[in-house]
C-alpha positions in Angstrom: 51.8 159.8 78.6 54.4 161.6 81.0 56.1 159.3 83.4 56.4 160.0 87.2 58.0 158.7 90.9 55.4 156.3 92.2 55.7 154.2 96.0 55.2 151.2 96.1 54.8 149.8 99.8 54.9 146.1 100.7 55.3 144.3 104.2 56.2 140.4 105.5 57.3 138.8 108.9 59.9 136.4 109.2 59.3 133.0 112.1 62.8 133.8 112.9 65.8 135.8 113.0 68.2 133.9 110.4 69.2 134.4 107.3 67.9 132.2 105.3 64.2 132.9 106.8 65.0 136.9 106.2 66.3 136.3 102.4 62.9 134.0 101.7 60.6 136.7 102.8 62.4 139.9 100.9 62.0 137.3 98.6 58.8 136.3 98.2 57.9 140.2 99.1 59.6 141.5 96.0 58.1 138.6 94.0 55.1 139.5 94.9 55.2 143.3 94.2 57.1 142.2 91.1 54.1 140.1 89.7 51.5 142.6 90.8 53.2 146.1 89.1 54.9 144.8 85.9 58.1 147.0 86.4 61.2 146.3 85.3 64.9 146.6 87.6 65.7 149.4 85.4 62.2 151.5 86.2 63.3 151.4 89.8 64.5 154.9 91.5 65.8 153.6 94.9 63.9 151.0 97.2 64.2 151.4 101.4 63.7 148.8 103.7 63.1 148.5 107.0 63.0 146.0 109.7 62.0 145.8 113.4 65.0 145.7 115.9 64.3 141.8 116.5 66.0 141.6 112.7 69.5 141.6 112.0 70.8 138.3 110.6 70.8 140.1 106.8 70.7 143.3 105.7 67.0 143.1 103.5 69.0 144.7 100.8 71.8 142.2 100.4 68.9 139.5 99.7 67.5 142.2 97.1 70.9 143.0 95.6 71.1 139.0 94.4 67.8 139.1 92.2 68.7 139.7 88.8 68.8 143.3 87.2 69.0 144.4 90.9 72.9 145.1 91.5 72.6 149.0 90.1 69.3 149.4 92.1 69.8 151.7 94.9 69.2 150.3 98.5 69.1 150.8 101.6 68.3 149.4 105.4 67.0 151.0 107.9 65.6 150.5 111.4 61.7 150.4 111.8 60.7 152.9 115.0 60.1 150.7 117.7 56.5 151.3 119.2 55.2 148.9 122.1 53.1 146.4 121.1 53.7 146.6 117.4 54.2 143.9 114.8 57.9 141.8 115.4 60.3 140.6 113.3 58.5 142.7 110.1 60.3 143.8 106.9 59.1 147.1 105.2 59.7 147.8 102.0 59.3 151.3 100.2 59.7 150.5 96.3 59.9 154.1 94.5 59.7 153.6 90.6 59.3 155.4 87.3 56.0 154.5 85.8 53.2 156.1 83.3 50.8 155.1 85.8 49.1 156.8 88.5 49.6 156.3 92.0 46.1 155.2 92.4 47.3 151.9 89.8 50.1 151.0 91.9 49.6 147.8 93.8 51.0 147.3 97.7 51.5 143.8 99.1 51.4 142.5 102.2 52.4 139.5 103.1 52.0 136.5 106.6 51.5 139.0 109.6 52.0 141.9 108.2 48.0 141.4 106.3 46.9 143.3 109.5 49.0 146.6 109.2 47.4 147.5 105.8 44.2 145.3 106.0 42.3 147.9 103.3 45.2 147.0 100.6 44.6 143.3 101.0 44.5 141.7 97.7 44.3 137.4 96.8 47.9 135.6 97.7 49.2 134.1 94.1 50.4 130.9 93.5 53.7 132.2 95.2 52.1 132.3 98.4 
């Protein structure tokens, strides 16, 4: 079976601009993608985030760069295009990873407000939720 680049995509909102609010959703985000595409640290190409302009008490990637097997990963933040009337304080995530499996088999999560940007990828909370 030949491996390949796959996305990932994933999605949370934070109650509030702080850092320990931003670090529990990449958190729980990453958890959450984690459980659902059994990958490991080392399968992962690169991972961008992005957050609305309302967000800038922690880079998302410094909360990613704690998890364990994570400090080689590359990462990076970026800002979210600001359209009016779109969803605040929202981290984006783009996970890009090498995998046997097809794109169809990859699993997007997302999470508290963000359900209603991707409403056709909604899947069960876990426990974690």
């Amino acid at each position: 079976m030949e491996w390949k680049v796959r996305g990932i995509r994933g999605a949370t909102t934070v109650s509030e601009n702080t850092v320990a609010a931003m670090t529990d959703a990449v958190n729980q985000l990453l958890e959450e993608i984690e459980a659902h595409n059994q990958f490991d640290a080392s399968d992962i190409v690169c991972v961008f985030f992005t957050t609305t302009a309302d967000l800038n008490a922690i880079f998302p990637a410094a909360a990613a760069r704690k998890r364990p097997g994570w400090n080689y990963v590359p990462l990076i933040d970026l800002q979210q295009m600001h359209v009016q009337g779109s969803l605040e304080r929202c981290i984006r995530i783009l996970i890009q990873i090498n995998t046997p499996l097809s794109q169809s088999k990859m699993v997007h999560r997302y999470l508290r407000n963000a359900q209603a940007l991707r409403p056709d990828l909604d899947t069960p909370f876990t426990a974690s939720s």
